[in-house]
C-alpha positions as CSV (number, residue, x, y, z in Angstrom):
1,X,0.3,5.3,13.6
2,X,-1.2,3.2,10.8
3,X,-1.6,6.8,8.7
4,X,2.1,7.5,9.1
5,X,3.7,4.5,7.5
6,X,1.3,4.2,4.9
7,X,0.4,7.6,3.3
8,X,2.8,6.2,0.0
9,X,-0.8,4.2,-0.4
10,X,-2.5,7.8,-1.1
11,X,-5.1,7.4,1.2
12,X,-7.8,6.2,-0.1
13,X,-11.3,8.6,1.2
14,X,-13.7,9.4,-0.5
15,X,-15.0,13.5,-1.3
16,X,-18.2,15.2,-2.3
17,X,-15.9,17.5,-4.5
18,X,-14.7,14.9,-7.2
19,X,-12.7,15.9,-10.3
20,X,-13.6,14.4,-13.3
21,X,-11.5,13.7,-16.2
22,X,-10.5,10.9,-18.5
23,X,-7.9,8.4,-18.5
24,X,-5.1,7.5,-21.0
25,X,-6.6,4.3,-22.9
26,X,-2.5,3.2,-22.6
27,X,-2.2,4.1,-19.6
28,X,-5.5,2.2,-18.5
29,X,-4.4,-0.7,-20.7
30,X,-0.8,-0.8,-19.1
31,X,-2.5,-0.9,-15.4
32,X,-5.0,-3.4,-16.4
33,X,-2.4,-5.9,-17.9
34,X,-1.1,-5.0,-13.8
35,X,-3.9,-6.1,-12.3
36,X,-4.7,-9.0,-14.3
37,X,-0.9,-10.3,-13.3
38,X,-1.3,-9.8,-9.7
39,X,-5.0,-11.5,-9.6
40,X,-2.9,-14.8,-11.2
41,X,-1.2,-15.3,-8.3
42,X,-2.1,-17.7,-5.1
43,X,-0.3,-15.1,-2.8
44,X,2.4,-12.6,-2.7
45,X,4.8,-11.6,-0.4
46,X,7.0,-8.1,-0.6
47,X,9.3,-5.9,1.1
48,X,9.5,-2.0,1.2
49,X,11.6,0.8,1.8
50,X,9.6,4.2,2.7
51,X,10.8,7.5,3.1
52,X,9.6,10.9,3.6
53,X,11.0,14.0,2.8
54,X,10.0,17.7,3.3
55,X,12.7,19.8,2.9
56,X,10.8,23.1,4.2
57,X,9.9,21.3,7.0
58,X,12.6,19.7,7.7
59,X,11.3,16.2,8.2
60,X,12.9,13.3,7.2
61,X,11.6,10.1,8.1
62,X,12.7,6.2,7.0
63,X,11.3,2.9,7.2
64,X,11.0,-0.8,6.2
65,X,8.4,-3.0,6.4
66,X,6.9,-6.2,4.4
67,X,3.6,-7.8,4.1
68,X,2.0,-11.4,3.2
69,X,-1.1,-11.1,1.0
70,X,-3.3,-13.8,-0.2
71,X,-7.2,-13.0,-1.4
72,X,-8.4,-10.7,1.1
73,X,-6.3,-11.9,4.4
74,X,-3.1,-9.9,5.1
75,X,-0.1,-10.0,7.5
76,X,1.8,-7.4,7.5
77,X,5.0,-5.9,10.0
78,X,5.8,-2.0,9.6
79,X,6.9,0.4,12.5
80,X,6.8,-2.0,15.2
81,X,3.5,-2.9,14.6
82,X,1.9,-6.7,13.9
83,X,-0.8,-5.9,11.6
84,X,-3.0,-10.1,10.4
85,X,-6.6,-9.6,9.1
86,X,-8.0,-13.2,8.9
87,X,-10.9,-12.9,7.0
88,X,-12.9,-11.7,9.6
89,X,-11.2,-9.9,12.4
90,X,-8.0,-7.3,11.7
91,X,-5.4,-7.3,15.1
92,X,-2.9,-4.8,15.3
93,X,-0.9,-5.7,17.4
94,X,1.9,-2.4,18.8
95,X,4.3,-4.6,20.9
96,X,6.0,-1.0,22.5
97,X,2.6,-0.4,24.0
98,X,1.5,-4.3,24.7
99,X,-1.4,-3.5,23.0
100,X,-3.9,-4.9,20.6
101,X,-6.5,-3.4,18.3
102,X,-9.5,-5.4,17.3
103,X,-12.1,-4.2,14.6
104,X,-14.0,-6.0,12.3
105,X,-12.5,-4.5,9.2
106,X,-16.3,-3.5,7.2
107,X,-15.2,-0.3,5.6
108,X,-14.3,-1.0,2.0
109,X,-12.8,2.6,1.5
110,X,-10.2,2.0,4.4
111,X,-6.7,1.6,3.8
112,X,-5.6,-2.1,5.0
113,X,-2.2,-3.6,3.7
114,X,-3.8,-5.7,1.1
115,X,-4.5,-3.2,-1.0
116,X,-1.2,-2.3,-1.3
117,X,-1.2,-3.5,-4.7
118,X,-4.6,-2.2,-5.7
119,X,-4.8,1.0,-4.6
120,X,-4.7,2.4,-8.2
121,X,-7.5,0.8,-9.4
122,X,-10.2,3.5,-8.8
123,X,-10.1,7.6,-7.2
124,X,-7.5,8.8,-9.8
125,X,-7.4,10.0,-13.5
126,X,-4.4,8.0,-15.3
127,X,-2.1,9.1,-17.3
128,X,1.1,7.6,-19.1
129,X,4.5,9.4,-18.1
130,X,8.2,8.8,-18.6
131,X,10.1,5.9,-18.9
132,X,13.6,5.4,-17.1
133,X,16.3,2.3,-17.2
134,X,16.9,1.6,-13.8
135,X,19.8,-1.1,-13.5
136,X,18.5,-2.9,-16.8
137,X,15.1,-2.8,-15.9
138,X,12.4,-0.8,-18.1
139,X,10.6,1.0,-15.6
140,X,7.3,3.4,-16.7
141,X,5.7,5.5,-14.7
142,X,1.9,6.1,-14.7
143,X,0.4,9.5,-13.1
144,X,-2.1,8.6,-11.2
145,X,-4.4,12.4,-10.2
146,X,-6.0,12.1,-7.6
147,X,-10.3,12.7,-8.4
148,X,-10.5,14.4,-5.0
149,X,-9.5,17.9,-5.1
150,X,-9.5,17.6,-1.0
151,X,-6.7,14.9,-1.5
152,X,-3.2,16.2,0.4
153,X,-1.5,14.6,-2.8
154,X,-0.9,16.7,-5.9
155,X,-0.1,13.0,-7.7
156,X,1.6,9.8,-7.5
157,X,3.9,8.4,-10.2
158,X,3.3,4.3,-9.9
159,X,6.7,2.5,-11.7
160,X,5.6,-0.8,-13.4
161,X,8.7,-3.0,-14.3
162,X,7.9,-3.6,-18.3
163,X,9.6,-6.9,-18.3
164,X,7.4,-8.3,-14.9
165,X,4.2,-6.0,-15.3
166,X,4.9,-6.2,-11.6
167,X,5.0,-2.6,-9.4
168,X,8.3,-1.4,-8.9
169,X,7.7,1.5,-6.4
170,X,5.7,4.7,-6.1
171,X,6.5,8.0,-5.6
172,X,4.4,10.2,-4.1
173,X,4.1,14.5,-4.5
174,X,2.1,16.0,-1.9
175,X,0.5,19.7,-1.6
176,X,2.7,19.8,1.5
177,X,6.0,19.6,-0.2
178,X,6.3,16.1,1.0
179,X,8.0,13.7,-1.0
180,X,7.4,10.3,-0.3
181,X,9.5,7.3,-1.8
182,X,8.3,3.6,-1.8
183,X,10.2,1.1,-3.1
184,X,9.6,-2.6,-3.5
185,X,12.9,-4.6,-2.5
186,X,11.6,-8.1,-2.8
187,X,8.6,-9.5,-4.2
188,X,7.7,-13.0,-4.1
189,X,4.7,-15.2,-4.9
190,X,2.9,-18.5,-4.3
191,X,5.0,-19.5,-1.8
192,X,4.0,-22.3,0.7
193,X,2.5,-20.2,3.6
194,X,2.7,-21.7,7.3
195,X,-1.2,-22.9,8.0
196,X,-1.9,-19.9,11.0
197,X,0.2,-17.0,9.2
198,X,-2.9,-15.2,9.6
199,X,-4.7,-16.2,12.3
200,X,-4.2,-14.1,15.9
201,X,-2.8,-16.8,18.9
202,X,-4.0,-14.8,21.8
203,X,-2.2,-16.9,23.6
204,X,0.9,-15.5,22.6
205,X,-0.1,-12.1,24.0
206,X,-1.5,-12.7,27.4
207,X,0.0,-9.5,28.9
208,X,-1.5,-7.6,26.4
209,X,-4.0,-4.8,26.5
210,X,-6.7,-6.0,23.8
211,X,-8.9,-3.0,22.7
212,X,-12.1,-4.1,20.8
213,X,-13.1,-1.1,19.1
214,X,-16.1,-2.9,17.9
């Protein structure tokens, strides 16, 4: 379930077969000035709209989610699902099933809601691309190629707001046909968090099934 929200993120998985090639200097210098924005702040807090479309197959699919970041702890809501890592130990939490999922969260190359905002930073060839107005905002767009030729996305074009150097939204191509859209509807930072946004309160889920997959 956590792969079908969050395949706008590109997966990150790594590949024997790696294709090598080298960046745009301004397009490495664009996404650095990025990076070094989003490592100023104490925390950050956004909103998304996702979609999927695949016209040959017919699929559509919509969604809307939002996530609390700050260092390497993350809570995040998306599909029904309760998803805190507190530094430690990551709880997803599906409320449908009453279940929770336990792990300890060790693999650096898995795909966890904090790196929402990172996920750039290494497995692709970058590459400056157009530049559109979208209601008064400068928007560019980075290609980001993906280094794996076993990757199921052909590439991802990563809008950074000129005026913010914050991310805008990502679109994603796939080998599929798949066209995914994410947009960022509301970005905030260093905001005053509550003190046990990301800790889990089993309490709170005593009828629960909890699932250490440990």
């Amino acid at each position: 379930m956590m792969k079908q929200i969050l395949l706008f993120i590109a997966l990150i998985g790594l590949s024997t077969v790696q294709i090598n090639a080298q960046n745009d200097p301004a397009a490495d210098k664009l996404l650095n000035k990025v990076t070094q924005k989003l490592n100023s702040y104490k925390n950050i807090y956004a909103e998304f709209k996702y979609s999927l479309v695949n016209k040959k197959a017919g699929v559509t699919q919509q969604t809307k989610g939002n996530v609390t970041i700050q260092g390497n702890k993350f809570h995040a809501g998306y599909m029904g699902i309760e998803d805190i890592f507190d530094g430690q130990k990551r709880y997803q939490i599906i409320h449908e099933n009453e279940e929770i999922n336990v792990t300890s969260h060790k693999d650096e190359d898995e795909f966890t809601p904090n790196k929402i905002f990172s996920f750039y930073k290494k497995g692709y060839t970058k590459k400056m691309d157009i530049k559109q107005n979208v209601k008064g905002h400068i928007i560019r767009y980075v290609k980001l190629i993906p280094r794996n030729s076993h990757s199921s996305e052909k590439h991802i074009l990563l809008g950074i707001d000129m005026k913010t150097l914050n991310i805008h939204n990502a679109i994603i191509i796939e080998k599929n046909g798949s066209v995914i859209n994410l947009d960022i509807t509301r970005f905030q930072t260093n905001k005053v968090l509550p003190a046990k946004l990301f800790q889990f309160d089993k309490s709170k889920y005593s009828d629960y099934y909890i699932n250490d997959l440990d």
